[in-house]
C-alpha positions in Angstrom: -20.6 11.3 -2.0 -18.5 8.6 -0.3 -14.5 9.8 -0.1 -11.6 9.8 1.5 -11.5 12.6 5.1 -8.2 11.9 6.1 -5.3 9.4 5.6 -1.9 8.8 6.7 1.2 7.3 5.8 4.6 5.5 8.1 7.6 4.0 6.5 10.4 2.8 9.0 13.4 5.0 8.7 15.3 1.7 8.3 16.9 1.0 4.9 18.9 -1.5 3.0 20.3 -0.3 -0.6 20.7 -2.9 -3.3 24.4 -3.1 -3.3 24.5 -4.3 0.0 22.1 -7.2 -0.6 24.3 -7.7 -3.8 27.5 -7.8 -2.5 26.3 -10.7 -0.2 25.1 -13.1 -3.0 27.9 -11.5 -5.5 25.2 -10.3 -7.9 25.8 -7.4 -9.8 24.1 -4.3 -8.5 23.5 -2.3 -11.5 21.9 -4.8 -13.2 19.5 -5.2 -10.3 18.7 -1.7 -10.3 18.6 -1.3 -13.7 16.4 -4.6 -14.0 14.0 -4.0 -10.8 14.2 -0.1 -10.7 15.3 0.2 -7.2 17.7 1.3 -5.1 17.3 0.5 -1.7 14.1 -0.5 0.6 12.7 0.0 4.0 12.7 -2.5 6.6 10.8 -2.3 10.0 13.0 -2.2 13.2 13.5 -5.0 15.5 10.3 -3.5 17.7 7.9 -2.7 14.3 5.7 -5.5 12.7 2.7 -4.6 10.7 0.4 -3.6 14.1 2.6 -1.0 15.3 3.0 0.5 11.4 -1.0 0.4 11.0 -0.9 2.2 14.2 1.4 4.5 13.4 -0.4 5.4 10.2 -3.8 5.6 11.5 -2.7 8.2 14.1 -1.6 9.9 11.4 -4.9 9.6 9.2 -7.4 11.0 12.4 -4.9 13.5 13.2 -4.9 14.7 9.2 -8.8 14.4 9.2 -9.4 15.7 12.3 -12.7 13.3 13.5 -13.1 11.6 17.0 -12.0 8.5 17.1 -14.7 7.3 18.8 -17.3 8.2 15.4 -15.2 4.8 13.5 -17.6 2.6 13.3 -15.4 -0.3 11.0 -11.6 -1.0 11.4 -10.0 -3.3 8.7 -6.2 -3.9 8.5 -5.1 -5.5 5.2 -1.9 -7.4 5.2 -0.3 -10.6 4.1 2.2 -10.1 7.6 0.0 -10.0 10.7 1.6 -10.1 13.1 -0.6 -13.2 14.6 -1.9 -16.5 12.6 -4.7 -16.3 14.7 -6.2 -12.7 16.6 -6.5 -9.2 15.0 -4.5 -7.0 13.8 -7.4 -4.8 13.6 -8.3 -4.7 17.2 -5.1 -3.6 18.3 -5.4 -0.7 16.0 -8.6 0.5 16.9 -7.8 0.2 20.8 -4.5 2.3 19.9 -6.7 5.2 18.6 -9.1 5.1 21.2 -11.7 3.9 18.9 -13.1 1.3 21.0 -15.2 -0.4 20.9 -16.3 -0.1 16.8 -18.8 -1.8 15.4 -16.7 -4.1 12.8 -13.4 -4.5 12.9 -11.3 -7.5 10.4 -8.1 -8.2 8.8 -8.3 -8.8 5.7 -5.9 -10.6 2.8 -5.7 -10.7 -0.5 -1.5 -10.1 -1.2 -1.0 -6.8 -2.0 -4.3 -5.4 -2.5 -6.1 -6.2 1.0 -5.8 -2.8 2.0 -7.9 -1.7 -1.2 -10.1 -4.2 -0.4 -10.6 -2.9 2.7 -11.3 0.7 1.4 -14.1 -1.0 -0.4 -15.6 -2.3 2.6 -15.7 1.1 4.0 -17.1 2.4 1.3 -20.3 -0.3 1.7 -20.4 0.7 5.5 -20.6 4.1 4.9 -22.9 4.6 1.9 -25.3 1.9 3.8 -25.3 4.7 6.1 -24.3 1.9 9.0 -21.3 4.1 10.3 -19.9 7.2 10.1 -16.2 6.4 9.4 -14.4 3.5 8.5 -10.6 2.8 8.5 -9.0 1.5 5.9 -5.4 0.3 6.2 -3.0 -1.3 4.5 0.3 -2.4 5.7 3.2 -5.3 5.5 6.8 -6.3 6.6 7.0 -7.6 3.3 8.6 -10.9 3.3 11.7 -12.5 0.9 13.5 -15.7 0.9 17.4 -14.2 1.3 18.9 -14.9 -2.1 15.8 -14.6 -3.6 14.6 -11.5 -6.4 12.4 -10.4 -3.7 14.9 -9.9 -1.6 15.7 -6.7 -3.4 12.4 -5.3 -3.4 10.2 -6.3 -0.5 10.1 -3.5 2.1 7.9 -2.0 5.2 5.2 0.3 5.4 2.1 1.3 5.3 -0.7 4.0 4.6 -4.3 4.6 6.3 -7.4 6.2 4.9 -10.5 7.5 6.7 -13.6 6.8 4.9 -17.2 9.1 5.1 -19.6 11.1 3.8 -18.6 14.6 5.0 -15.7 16.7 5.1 -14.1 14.7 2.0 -10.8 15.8 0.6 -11.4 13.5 -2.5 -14.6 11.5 -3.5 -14.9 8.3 -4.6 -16.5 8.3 -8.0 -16.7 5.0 -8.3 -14.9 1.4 -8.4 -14.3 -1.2 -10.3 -12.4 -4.8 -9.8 -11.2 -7.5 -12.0 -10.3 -11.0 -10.0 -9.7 -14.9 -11.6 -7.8 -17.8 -9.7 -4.8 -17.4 -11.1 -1.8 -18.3 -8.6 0.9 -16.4 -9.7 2.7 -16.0 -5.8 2.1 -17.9 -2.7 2.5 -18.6 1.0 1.6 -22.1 2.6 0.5 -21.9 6.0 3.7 -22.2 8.4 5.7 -21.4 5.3 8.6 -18.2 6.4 8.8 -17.0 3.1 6.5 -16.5 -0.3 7.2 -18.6 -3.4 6.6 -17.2 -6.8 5.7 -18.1 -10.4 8.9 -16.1 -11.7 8.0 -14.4 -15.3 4.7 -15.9 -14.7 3.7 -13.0 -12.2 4.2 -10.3 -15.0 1.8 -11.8 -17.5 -1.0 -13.2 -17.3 -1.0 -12.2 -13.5 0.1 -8.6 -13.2 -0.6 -7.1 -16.1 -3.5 -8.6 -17.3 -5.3 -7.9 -14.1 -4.0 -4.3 -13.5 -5.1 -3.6 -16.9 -8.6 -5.1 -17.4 -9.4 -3.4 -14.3 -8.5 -0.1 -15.7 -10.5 -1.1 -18.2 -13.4 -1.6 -16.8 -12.6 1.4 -14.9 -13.0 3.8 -17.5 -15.3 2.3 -19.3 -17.8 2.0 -16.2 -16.6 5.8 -15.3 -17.0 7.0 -19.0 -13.3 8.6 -18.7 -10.2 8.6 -21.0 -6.3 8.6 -19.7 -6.7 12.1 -21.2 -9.2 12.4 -17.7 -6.6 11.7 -14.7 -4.0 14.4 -13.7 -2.3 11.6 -11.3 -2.2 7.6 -11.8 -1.4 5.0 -9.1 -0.7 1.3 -10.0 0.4 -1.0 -7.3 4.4 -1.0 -7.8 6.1 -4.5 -6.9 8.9 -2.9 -9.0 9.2 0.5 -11.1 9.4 -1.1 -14.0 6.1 -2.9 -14.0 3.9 0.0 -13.2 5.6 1.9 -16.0 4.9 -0.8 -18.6 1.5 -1.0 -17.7 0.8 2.7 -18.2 2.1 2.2 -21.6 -0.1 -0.8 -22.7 -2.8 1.3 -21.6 -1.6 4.8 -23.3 -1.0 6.4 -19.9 2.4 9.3 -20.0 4.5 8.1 -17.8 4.3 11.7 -16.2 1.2 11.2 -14.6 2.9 8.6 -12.4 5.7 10.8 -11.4 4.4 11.7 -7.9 2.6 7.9 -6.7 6.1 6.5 -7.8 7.7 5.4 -4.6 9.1 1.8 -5.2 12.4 2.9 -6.3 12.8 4.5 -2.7 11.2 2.3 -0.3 10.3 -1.1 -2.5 7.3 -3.1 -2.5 5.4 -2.4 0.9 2.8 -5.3 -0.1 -0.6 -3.7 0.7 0.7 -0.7 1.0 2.0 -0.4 -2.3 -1.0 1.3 -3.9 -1.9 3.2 -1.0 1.1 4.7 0.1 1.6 6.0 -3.7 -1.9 7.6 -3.3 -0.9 9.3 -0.1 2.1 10.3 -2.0 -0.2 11.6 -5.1 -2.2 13.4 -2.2 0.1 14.8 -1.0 0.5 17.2 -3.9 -2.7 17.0 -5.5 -4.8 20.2 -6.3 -8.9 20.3 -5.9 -10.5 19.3 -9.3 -7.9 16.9 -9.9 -9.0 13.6 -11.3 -6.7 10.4 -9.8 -6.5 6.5 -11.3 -5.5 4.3 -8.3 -5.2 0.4 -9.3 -4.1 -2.1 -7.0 -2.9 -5.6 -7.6 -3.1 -8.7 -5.6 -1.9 -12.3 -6.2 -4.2 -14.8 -6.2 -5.5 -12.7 -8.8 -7.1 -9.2 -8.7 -7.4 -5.6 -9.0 -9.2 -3.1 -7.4 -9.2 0.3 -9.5 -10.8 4.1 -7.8 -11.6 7.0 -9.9 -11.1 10.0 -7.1 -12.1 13.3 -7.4 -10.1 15.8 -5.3 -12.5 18.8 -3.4 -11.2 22.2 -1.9 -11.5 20.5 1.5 -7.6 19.4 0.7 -5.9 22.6 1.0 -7.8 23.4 4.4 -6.0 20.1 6.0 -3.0 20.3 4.2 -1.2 21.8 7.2 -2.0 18.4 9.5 -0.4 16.1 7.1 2.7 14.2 7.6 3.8 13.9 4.6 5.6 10.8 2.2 8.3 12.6 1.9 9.1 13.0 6.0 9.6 9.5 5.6 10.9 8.9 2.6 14.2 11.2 4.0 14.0 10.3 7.2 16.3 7.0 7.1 19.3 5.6 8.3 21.2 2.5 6.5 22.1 -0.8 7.7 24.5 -3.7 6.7 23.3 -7.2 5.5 24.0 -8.4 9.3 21.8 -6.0 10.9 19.4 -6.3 8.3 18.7 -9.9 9.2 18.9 -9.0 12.5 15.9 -6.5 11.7 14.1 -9.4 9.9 14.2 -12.0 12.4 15.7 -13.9 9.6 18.7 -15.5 11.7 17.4 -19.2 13.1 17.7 -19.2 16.9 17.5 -15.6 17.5 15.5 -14.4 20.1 13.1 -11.6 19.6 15.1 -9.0 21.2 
């Protein structure tokens, strides 16, 4: 059975809280918080950009799974922030790790679920027999016009996942996606900043995609909510996640532990990923876990995981969420654009 060996998580300790970005645009913060579910959000430091978090995380995924880096065969970094408009951001990563040279390595984008897509990729490689691990990642320095709703919520980080046949702490039981053209947030090319269809992104977009591919999932799976001790929806917000679990009769308990929005907003293509790591983190073997991602454009990507015994023997090499999740230092509106590169005419430095 195809699953996941290792994975790995990193979330710049820089954050912003809501107030902050409030007080600038004299918005009221409560109702922000109250609206969006969040609090504050991570932002990469002046030297991070989505290569050096993939890095970071995929360190963190070999170390965790404990292979050679030299036995991963396919390297795919999904993001809708590469760093460049035109060279990897997966080559970088597997030189990094001393995996060089792999047999395949891409970025991939699709919004915020490119880094599931990329897990599905790996999965191909790997059941083809073609390789013997694959990296899947999915990362972003999430971007947000200043004055703008996403402002509040778009944040950095990223998680990595090491896929193969042997050694699995969870198995992939199968998947299941659900995609239509339906443009519900965009980015032109040489464009700084995302636009967005407003209430348009919640339905038809979000929800109707998140939830048909749960769906499909359980239907294709022959499970139930009743099935899943942990569920992961891709979080642009709390809120959304939350409703979604209700259309679909899912207690909002069972998303307890892959809730992470509130504390380090949407990372993007990390999202989805980094609130399974978060889920993994805790999990027991013989747990059953829902993971459905969400991308603009439109499309989900939904995992029925199965987690083995093999999670308790590695548990002592993770580095956990939560390291990173507490590990933080705040900064004003000023050094936050700063941070973001958001001040025309700065340099780099």
């Amino acid at each position: 059975m195809v699953g996941i060996v290792g994975y790995g998580v990193y979330v710049p300790r820089f954050r912003i809280k809501v107030e902050e970005i409030a007080r600038v645009w004299n918005r009221n913060p409560n109702a922000i918080k109250s609206g969006l579910g969040i609090s504050e959000k991570s932002l990469p430091g002046t030297d991070e950009d989505t290569a050096t978090i993939s890095v970071e995380a995929a360190r963190n995924a070999v170390r965790h799974a404990g292979v050679n880096p030299v036995d991963i065969g396919a390297v795919f970094v999904g993001s809708e922030s590469h760093p460049y408009a035109v060279k990897p951001t997966s080559t970088i990563v597997a030189e990094a790790i001393e995996a060089t040279p792999v047999m395949t390595a891409a970025d991939t984008e699709f919004a915020c679920k490119a880094g599931t897509a990329a897990i599905q990729m790996c999965m191909g490689l790997v059941g083809a027999n073609m390789i013997k691990y694959g990296l899947a990642i999915g990362a972003d320095t999430a971007q947000g016009r200043p004055g703008d709703a996403l402002e509040y919520t778009a944040g950095a980080g990223g998680a990595a996942f090491i896929i193969g046949k042997g050694d699995v702490i969870a198995e992939i039981e199968d998947t299941f996606s659900f995609t239509t053209d339906t443009p519900d947030f965009w980015r032109r090319d040489l464009e700084h900043f995302p636009q967005h269809g407003s209430k348009f992104t919640g339905e038809p977009a979000y929800f109707r995609h998140l939830t048909e591919a749960a769906k499909g999932m359980m239907e294709k799976s022959k499970t139930t909510p009743n099935d899943f001790d942990h569920v992961v929806f891709h979080q642009p917000n709390e809120k959304f996640p939350l409703r979604a679990a209700k259309i679909l009769n899912i207690p909002a308990e069972k998303l307890k532990h892959s809730l992470v929005v509130s504390r380090i907003g949407n990372t993007y293509s990390g999202a989805s990923m980094v609130g399974l790591a978060s889920v993994l983190d805790v999990a027991k073997a013989g747990q059953k876990i829902l993971v459905v991602s969400y991308g603009s454009g439109a499309g989900s990507d939904a995992f029925v995981i199965k987690v083995t015994p093999k999670i308790e023997e590695k548990r002592n090499r993770i580095v956990p969420f939560e390291y990173y999740a507490k590990n933080k230092e705040y900064v004003d509106y000023a050094v936050y654009l700063k941070h973001r590169k958001t001040i025309v005419g700065m340099t780099s430095g």
